[in-house]
N, C-alpha and C positions, 0 to 999 in steps of 0.2 A: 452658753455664754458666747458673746460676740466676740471674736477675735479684737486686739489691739496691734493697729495696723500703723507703724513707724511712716510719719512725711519729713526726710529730710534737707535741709541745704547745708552747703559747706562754702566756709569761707576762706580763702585761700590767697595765696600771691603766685603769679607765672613766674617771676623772678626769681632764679636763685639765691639763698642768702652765702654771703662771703666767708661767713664765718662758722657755720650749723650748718645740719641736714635735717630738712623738715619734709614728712611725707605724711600727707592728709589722705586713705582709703576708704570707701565707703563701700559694702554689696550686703545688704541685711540680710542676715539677722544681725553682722557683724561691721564695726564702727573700729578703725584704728587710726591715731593721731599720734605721733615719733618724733620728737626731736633730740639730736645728739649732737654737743655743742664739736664744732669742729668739722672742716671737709678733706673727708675722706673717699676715693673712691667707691672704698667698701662699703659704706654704710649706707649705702642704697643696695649696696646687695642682700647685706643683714636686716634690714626693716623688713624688703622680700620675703626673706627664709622667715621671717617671724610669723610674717601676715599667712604664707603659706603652709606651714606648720600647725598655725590654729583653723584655718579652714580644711585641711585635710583631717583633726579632730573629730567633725563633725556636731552631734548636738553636746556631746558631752564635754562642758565649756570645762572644768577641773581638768578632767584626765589631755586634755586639748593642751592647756599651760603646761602641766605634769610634763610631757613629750615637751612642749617648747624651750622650756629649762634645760633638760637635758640637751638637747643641741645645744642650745647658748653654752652651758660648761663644754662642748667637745667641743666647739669654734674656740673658747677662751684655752682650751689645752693646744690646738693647733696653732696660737702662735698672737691671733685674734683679740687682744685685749682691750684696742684703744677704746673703744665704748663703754668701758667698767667705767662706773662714775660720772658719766656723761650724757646717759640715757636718758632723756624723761619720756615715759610712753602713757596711753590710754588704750583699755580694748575693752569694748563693749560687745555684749551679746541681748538682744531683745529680742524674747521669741513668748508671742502672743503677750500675757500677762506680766512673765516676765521677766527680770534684767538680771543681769551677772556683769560684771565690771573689775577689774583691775586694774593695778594704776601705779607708775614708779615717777619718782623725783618730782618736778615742775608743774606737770601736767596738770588741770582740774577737772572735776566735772560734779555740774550742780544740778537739781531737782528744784523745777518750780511749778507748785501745786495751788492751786487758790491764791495765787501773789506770793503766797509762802516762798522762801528760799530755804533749802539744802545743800551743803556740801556733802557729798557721797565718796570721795575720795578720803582714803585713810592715810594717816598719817606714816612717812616711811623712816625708817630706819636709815642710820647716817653712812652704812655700807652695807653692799647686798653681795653676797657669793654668786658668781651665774645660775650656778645651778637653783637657785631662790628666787631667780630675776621678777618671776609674778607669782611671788609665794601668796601676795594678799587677797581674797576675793570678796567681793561682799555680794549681795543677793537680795530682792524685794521685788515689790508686787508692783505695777504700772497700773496705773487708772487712764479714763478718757480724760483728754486734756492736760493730762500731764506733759510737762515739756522740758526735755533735757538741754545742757546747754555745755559744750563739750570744747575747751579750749586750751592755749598751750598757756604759757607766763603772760607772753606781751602780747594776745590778747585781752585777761583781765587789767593787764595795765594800763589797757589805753579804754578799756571799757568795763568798767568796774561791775560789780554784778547786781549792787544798787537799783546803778541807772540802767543797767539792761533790763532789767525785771519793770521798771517801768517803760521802757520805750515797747516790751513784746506787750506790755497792761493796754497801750492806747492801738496799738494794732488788734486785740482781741471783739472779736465777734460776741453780741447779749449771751450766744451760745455755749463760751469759752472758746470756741474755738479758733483759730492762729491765720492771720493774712501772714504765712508765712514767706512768703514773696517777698511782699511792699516791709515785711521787717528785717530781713537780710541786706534791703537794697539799703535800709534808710543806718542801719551798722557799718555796710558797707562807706555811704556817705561817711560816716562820721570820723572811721577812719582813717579816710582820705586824708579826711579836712588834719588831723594830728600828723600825716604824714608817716606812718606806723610804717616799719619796713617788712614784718615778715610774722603778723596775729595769723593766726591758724584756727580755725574752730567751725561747729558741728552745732544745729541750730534742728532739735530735731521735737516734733511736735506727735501726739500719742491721739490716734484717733480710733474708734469703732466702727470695722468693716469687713466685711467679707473676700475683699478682693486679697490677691498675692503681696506682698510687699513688694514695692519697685526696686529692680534689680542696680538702682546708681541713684544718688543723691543729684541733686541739682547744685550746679559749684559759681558761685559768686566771686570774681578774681576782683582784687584791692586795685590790683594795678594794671587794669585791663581796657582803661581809656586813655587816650593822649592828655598831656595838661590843657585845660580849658585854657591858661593864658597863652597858648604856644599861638594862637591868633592873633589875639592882641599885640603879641610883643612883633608879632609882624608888620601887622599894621602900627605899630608905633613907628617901625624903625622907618617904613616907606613913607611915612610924613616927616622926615625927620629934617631938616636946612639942607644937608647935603644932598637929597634928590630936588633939592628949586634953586641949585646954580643957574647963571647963566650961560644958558652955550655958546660957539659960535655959531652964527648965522647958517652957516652949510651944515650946522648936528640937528640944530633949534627945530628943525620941522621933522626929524626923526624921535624926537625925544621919545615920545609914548612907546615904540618901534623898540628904542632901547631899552626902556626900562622892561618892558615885558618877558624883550628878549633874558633879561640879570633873571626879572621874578621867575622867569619857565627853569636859567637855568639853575638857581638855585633850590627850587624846587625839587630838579630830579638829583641832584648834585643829595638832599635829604632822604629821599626816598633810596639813592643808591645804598647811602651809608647803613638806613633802618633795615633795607635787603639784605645786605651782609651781615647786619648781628642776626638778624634772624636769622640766616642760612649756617652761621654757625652756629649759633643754638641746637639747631636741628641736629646740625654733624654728631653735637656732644649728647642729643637727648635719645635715650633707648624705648624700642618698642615695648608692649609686653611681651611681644614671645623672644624678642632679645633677652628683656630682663627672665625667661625662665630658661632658655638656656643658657645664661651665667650661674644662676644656681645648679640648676645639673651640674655644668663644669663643678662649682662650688663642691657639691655635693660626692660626686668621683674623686675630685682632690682629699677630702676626709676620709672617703675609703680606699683609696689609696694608702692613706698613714696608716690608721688601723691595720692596714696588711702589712704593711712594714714594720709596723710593734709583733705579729706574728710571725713572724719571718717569712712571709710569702713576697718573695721579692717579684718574681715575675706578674702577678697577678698584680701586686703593684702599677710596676710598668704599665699594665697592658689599661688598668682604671686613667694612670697620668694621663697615656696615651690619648683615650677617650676623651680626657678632658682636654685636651689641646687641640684635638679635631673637631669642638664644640666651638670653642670660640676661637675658632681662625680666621671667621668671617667678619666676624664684629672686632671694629677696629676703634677702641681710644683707652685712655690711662687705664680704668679697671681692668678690663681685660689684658692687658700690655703688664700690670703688676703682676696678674695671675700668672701667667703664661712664663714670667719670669721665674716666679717662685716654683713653678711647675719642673721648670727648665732645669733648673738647681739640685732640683731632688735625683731628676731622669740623670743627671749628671752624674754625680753620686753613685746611683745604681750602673749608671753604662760604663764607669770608667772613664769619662771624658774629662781630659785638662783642657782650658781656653786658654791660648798662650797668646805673647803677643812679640814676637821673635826680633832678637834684638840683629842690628846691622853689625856686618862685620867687614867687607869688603863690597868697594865697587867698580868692577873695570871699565865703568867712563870716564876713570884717567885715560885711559887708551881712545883715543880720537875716533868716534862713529865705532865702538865695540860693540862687535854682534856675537855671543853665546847663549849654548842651547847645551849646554852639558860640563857637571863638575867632579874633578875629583881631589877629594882630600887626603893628602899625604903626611903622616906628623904633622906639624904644623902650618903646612904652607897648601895653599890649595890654589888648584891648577885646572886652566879650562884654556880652548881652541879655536879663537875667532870665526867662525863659518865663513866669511865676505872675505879678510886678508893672508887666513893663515898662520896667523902669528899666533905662538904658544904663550899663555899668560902664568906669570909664577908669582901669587900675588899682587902685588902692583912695578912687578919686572916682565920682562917683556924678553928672556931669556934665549929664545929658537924662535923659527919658523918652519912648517912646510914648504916645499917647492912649488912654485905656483903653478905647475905642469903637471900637478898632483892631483888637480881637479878640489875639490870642496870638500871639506871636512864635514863628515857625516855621523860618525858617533866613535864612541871607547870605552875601554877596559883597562882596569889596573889588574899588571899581575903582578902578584906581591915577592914570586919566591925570586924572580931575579930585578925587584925596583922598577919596573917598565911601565908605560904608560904606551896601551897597543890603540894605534891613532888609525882608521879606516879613513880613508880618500874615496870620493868617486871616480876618481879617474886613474887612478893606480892601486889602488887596494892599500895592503895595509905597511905603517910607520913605526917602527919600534923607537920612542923616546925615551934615554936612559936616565934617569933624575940623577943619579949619583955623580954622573959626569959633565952632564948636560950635552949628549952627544944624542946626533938621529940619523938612522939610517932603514933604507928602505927594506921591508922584510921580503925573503925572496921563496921560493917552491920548488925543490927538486925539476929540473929540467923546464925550470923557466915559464912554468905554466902561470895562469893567468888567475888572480883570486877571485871569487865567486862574488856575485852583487850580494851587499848583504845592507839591510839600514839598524841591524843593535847587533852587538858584541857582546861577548862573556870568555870569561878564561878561568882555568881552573889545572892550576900547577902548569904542566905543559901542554894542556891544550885549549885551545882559542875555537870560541863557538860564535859559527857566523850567521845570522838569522833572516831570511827574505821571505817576508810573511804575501808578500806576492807570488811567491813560486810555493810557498805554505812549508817550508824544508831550511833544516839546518846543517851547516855543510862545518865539519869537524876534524879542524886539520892539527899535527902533534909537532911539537917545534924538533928540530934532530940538531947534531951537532951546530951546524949550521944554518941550514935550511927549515922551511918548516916541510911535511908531507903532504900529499895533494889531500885534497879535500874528498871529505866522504860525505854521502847521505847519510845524517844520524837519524833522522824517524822515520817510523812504519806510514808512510801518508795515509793508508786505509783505517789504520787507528785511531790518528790524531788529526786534527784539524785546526794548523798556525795561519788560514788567511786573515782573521781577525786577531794577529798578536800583535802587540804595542810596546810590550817592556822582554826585557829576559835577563836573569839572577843564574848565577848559577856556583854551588859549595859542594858540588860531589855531585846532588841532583839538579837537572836543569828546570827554573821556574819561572814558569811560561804566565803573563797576565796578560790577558783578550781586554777588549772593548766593551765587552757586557762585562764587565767585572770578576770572571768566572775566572776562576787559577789553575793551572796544570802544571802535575807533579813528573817531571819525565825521567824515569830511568832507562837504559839500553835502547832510548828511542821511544818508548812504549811508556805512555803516563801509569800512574799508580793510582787505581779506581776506586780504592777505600780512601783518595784524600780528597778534601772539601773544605772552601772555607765554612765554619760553622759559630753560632752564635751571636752572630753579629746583631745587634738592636735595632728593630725596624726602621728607626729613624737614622739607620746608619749606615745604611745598604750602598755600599760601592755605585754610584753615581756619573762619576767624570774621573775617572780611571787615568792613570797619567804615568806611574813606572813603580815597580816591585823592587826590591833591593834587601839584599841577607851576601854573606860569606861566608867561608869556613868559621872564622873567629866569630861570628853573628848568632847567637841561639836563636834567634827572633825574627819573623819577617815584616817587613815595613811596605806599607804601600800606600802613596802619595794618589789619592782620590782627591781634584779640587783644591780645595782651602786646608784640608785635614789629611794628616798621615794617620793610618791605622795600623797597632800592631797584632801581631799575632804568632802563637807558637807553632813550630813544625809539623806540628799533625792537622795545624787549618784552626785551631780555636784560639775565638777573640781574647784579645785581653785589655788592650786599651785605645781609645783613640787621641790625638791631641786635634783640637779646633786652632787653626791658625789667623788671625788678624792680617792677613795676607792676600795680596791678591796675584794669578797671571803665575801661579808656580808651576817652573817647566818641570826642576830636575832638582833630585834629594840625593844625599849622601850620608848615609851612617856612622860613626866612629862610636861603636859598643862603647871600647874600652873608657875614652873620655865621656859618656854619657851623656852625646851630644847629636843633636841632627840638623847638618846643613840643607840648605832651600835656597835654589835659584830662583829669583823672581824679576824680569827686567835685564839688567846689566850688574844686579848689584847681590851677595850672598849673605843670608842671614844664620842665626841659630840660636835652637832650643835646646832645652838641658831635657835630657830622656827622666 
């Protein structure tokens, strides 16, 4: 027996509709036609995952739907349901003899044999479970010359299947067989002429051949010529009174000159505008290997959950992950939903808060305020103009340094005597007492001179001064009076401070570099079993900017960018907070009130821990 060899056209609109998502597919043996009332981004992803679920099937069209169902129920369990109810689909299968077909909501599809007309789609049910989506199948034998006729609603509405079965009758060959061309074009015609906005349908003709079946339909678009009267109406408008004014004499012999010049420019003035819809069309329109790797993404995000209903958190992550580095390249809403809802989950699992930190002070009341470092004291918080000197106590302006002090370069709160230890470049360091509001210059056993240092730390009675230029912290102990000269606190052959930036220090000294990396110093010598560890790849210390803990502090905090990250003392993550911020110099802690201050600019915010 001679194979029955499928000649397709399809008939279609380029234009999106405003309201539905309609998607006409055609690679025989398989025929699918989708519409879902409503635009969603997703549902150009969902028709995908359908169309590609029944072709990865293969021949066996039952067990093909079987798998398709089950997807549909795990999309509609993860979250996915606007398409319940609003489906109507066609899928065809014709392989030689022949046909398999199922069919939901709107959709029709008819058999015409001998002029005879058939409807072949079954009657549906007035709600369908996912998992049931194409419970219905029906099944029969194809002959030559049979011609199926496969379309949505408002195709049979503007073409009823009456006068279709007659207009393919006077296109038919003595042979039966189908100018299926010239009967496309002449539907298409007809369409026009009603103005249909968005008929969809599959015009497909059963012949006797030995050859393959064509790997694509031939597609007929409704709206794929300019309007015939878009001429006319031009040339009306250029006969129209007001181009046979009279000019004056000095235009009068330009006239033609003019008008040319309006028709050229008007002309391009159209052609600009039609370039731009089209170019954005294009931005918004996906390739096919776009569209398949959104369903990957798709598809990792579902097994993703799954791992998360099993407690596999990590394996989670690392599927999210996957799907985020799939579509980071392709940019518009669908992907931008996904990537959100992706966002959300990774959130969840990483411990990340998005905060959005509210203002609390700002020292440009102080006229051209320039600071670069804060500290908060009970209530009142305090920072050091770099440019004038002046000490700021909220929006009091209480002391100042000497201006022979040289420039305020950074500080320390020590907490056991209220101080506030102020380094100078040019004379080293300032004891400011809050209690009294009193300063006085700190001095060194027989007058020696303080070491350059650009970060400070203290810790009871002694004061850690740090020059990650010379790589050495010089560690001097206050005495009655006086403080004690300064010592070398590291082993330089052990450790390595040229790349330090921050330093904490609550018993142990904690060193943060520029590659993000942390050191833990005791007696000079870091402590080799500590690491930060845990941290979520998407959260790997970046733009490094200052570490911060105390004795009263269980936790270390460290101001990466936009994001503080915290962490417990042996180096393991525990949460991070995303700030809504931009240009953060300097952080400050207060456990107790469960709160963290952020310098950004001239002005201090904060979040609640």
């Amino acid at each position: 027996m001679e194979k029955i060899i499928p000649k397709t056209v399809s008939i279609q609109t380029k234009t999106k509709s405003l309201d539905r998502t309609i998607i006409s597919f055609c690679e025989p043996p398989l025929y699918f036609l989708f519409e879902i009332k409503g635009r969603n981004p997703y549902f150009d992803t969902l028709t995908h995952k359908i169309i590609q679920s029944v072709k990865e099937g293969g021949s066996n069209f039952e067990d093909s739907l079987k798998k398709t169902n089950e997807m549909l129920a795990d999309i509609a369990k993860g979250g996915q349901t606007e398409w319940i109810g609003n489906l109507s689909a066609i899928i065809v299968q014709i392989r030689d003899h022949e046909l398999n077909l199922t069919s939901l909501g709107d959709a029709s599809c008819f058999l015409i044999r001998n002029r005879n007309i058939t409807e072949i789609t079954a009657e549906q049910p007035e709600k369908t479970e996912p998992l049931h989506t194409f419970a219905h199948i029906l099944s029969g034998e194809l002959k030559e010359n049979d011609k199926l006729i496969i379309g949505n609603r408002e195709f049979f509405e503007n073409f009823p299947i009456g006068q279709l079965n007659q207009l393919l009758h006077s296109y038919t060959e003595p042979d039966g067989s189908l100018k299926i061309q010239e009967a496309a074009t002449s539907v298409v015609r007809r369409l026009q002429k009603q103005r249909a906005k968005s008929p969809n349908a599959f015009l497909v003709e059963l012949k006797k051949g030995s050859e393959s079946p064509q790997t694509a339909c031939e597609i007929f678009y409704i709206d794929h010529k300019p309007s015939p009267q878009l001429a006319k109406r031009f040339s009306r408008w250029f006969e129209h009174p007001m181009w046979h004014w009279k000019l004056p004499p000095f235009i009068s012999k330009n006239k033609q000159k003019i008008l040319i010049a309006l028709s050229i420019l008007i002309i391009l003035t159209l052609i600009f505008e039609i370039t731009s819809i089209i170019n954005k069309r294009r931005g918004t329109t996906l390739t096919q290997g776009q569209r398949k790797i959104i369903m990957q993404a798709e598809d990792k995000n579902r097994e993703a959950g799954e791992a998360l209903k099993k407690g596999e958190k990590e394996t989670a992550k690392k599927l999210y992950q996957e799907a985020l580095n799939l579509i980071a390249p392709i940019k518009n809403k669908e992907t931008d939903s996904l990537a959100t809802k992706i966002n959300l989950q990774l959130d969840k699992l990483n411990e990340v808060s998005r905060v959005t930190p509210k203002e609390v002070l700002d020292f440009s009341v102080f006229k051209n305020a320039s600071v670069s470092q804060i500290f908060v004291i009970g209530q009142d918080i305090y920072s050091v103009d770099t440019k004038t000197n002046q000490i700021y106590q909220n929006r009091k302006n209480p002391n100042f340094l000497p201006q022979n002090s040289g420039h305020f370069v950074a500080g320390t709160f020590q907490a056991q005597d209220n101080l506030l230890l102020l380094y100078q470049d040019a004379e080293g360091l300032y004891e400011y007492k809050i209690d009294d509001n009193t300063l006085k210059k700190a001095k060194i056993v027989f007058d020696e001179k303080w070491q350059k240092a650009t970060i400070l730390g203290s810790y009871f009675n002694n004061i850690y001064l740090l020059n990650p230029e010379e790589g050495q912290i010089f560690k001097y102990q206050k005495l009655t009076t006086d403080y004690s000269k300064g010592l070398s606190y590291v082993d330089q052959e052990k450790v390595n401070l040229k790349n330090a930036i921050s330093m904490s220090v609550d018993g142990y000294i904690w060193i943060l570099k520029k590659d993000g990396t942390v050191l833990k110093l005791m007696g000079g010598r870091p402590l080799t079993d500590f690491s930060l560890k845990g941290i979520p790849e998407t959260l790997k210390l970046q733009n490094p900017v200052k570490i911060f803990t105390t004795v009263d502090t269980p936790t270390l905090f460290i101001l990466d960018g936009n994001r503080v990250l915290e962490f417990d003392k042996s180096g393991k993550y525990l949460k991070t907070f995303i700030l809504n911020l931009a240009d953060i110099k300097d952080l400050w802690v207060d456990f107790k009130a469960k709160k963290i201050y952020l310098l950004s600019g001239t002005k201090v915010y904060e979040i609640k821990i």
